[in-house]
N, C-alpha and C positions, 0 to 999 in steps of 0.2 A: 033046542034051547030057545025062551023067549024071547023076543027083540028086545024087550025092557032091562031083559039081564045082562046081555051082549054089549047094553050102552052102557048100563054103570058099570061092568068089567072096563070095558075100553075108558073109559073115563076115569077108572082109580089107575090104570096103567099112565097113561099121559100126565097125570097129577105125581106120580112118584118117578119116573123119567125125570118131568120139573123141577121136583124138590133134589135130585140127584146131581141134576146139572149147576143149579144154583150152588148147593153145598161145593162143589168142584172147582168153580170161579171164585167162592168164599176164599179158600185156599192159597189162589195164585196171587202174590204182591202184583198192586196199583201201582201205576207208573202214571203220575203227573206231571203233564208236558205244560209251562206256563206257556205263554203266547213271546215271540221274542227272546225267549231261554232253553231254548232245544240245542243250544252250541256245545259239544264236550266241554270237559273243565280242561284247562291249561295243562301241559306237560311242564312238570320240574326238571329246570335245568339242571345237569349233569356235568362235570370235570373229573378226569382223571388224576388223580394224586397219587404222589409217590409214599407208599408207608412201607413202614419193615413187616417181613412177612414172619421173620423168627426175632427173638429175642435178642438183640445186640449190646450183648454187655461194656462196659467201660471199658475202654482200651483194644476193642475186636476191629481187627481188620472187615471192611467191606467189602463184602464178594457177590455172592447169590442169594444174599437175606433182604433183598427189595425187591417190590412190586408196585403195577399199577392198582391203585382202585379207587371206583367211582366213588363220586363225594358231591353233593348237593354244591353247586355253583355260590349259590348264596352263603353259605357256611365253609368256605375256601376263607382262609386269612393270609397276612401277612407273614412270608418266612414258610409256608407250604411251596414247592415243587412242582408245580403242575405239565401233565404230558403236554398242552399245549406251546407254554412258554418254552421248556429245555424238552424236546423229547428224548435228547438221548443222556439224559440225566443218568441214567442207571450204568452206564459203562464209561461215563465222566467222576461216577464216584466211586467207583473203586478202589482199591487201594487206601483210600479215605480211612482213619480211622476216630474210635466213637469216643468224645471226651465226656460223653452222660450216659447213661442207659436207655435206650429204645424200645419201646415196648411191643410185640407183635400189634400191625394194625392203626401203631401208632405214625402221623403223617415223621417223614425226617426232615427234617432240618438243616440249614448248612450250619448255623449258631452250635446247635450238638456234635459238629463234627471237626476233625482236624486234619487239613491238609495235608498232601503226601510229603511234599517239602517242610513240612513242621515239626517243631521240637514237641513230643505225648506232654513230658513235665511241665514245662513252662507254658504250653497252654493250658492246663487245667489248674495252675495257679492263677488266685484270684489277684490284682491289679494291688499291685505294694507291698506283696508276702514273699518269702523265699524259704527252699527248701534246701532242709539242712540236715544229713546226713549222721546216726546217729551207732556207735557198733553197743551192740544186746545181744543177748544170749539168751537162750529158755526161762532160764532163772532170774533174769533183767525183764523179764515182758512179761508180766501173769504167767508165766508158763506155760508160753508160746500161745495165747490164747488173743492176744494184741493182733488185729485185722487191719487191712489199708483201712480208709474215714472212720476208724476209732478214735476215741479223742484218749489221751492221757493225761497224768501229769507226769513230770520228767523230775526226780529225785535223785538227790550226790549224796555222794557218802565217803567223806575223806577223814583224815586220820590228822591228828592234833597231839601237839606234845607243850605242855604248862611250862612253865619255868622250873618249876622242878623234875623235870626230864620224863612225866611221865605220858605213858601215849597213850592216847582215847582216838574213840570216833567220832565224829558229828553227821549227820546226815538232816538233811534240810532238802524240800519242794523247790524249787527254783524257779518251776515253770508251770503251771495250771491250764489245766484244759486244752489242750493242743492237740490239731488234727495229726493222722499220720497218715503220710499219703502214699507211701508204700513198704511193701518189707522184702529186703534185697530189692529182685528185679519184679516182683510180683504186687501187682495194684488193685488186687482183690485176691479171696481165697480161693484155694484150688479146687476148680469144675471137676475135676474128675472125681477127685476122693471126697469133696465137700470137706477135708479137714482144715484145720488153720495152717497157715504158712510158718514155719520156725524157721528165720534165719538171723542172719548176723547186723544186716544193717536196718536201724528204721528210718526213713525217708520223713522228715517231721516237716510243716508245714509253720513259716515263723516270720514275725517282724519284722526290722533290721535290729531292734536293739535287743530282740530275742536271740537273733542269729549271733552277738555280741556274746550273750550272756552263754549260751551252748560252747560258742568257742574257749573261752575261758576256762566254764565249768572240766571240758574234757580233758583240758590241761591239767587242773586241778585233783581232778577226782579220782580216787581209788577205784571209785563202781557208780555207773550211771542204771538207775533203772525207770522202768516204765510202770506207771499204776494204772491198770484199766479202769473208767470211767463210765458212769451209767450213760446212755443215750440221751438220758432227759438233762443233763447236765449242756447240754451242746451249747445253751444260747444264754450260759450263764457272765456274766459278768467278772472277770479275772483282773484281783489284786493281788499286791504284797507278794511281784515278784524280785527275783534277787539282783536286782536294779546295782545293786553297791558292784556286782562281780566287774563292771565296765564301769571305764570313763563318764558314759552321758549323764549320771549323777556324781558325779565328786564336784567337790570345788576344784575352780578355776587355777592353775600353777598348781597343781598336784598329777603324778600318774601314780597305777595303781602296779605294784608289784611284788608278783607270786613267789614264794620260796619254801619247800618244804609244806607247800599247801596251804600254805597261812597269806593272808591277801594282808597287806596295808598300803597307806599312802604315805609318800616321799614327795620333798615339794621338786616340780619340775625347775631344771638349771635353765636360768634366762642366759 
């Protein structure tokens, strides 16, 4: 072979070696190092928080549904648990039980919880409410369809006789919109069967001059029952209740008394 040949083979080999190796460095990401900024970036701070690992429903005792986990230092707030501050938080809260629902994941709180030494009812009433004890039956509650935090309203149906001796009913709303915070001993529906609760008592959530007017009414009444209420109704504004059943509306030297059903006033003996 000629020498002249020998060169330009050898020379188109070199040239495509070249362009091989180029195109190969094309490829690899450039890493620009400024002058003075070759330091790593910072590590994000890290704390340990305490959140529920399963689903702690209202009124569940605390046992083995807490864990640690990490949570960005900066984004820790106020009323989170941290394993620094209490590490032995998790066997301090036991027993504990949940006056809100806990979501898995979600941090716990001590605000959502209620001491071993504490009354479940009277902490999860809100500050000037009282809970007032109501007896129903299937056929008194939607039929049995009334859950704990439904709201109702609570209707009497008593029985009236005219002057001419003859007997009717009246039935009339007393009460509007009213939480119910439990039925019997149960303050949600039953986990196991998911079906609604049917019992005898419903635990209703009430004012003082509500708890007035209940007391009264069940004196009074042939039949109490409960009308289920839409949800969207929760934050409605409730008038034109039966304020007359009690004292804190009559006039003054008057008491109100029940006989046969029939409510009037008689003036009080000075």
């Amino acid at each position: 072979m000629k020498a002249s040949r020998l060169l330009v083979l050898g020379v188109a080999l070199a040239t495509a070696a070249g362009a091989g190796y180029m195109a190969l460095n094309m490829r690899r990401p450039v890493t620009i190092i400024e002058a003075g900024n070759d330091a790593p970036p910072p590590q994000m701070e890290i704390e340990k928080v305490l959140v529920a690992s399963l689903e702690i429903g209202i009124g569940d005792i605390l046992e083995e549904q807490m864990r640690w986990q990490q949570w960005p230092k900066e984004a820790v707030t106020e009323g989170f648990i941290t394993e620094t501050a209490e590490p032995t938080a998790i066997e301090d809260l036991k027993g504990s039980i949940a006056r809100l629902t806990i979501m898995p994941g979600e941090p716990v709180r001590r605000n959502k919880l209620i001491g071993k030494d504490q009354s479940f009812m009277s902490s999860i009433l809100p500050s000037g409410q009282r809970a007032v004890a109501v007896e129903i039956k299937a056929d008194t509650s939607a039929g049995g369809f009334v859950l704990p935090n439904d709201y109702v309203d609570l209707i009497m149906t008593r029985r009236s006789t005219n002057t001419a001796g003859a007997e009717s009913f009246i039935t009339e709303t007393i009460l509007k919109n009213i939480r119910v915070l439990a039925i019997d001993q149960f303050i949600r529906e039953d986990e196991k069967t998911g079906k609604s609760v049917v019992g005898q008592t419903a635990t209703l959530q009430l004012t003082p001059q509500q708890s007035e007017i209940v007391t009264v009414a069940q004196q009074m009444a042939d039949r109490l029952a409960l009308a289920l209420r839409s949800t969207a109704d929760a934050t409605e504004k409730v008038s034109g209740e039966a304020d007359y059943l009690v004292n804190g509306n009559s006039k003054r030297g008057t008491v109100k008394m029940i006989k046969s059903g029939e409510v009037s006033e008689v003036g009080a003996k000075k």
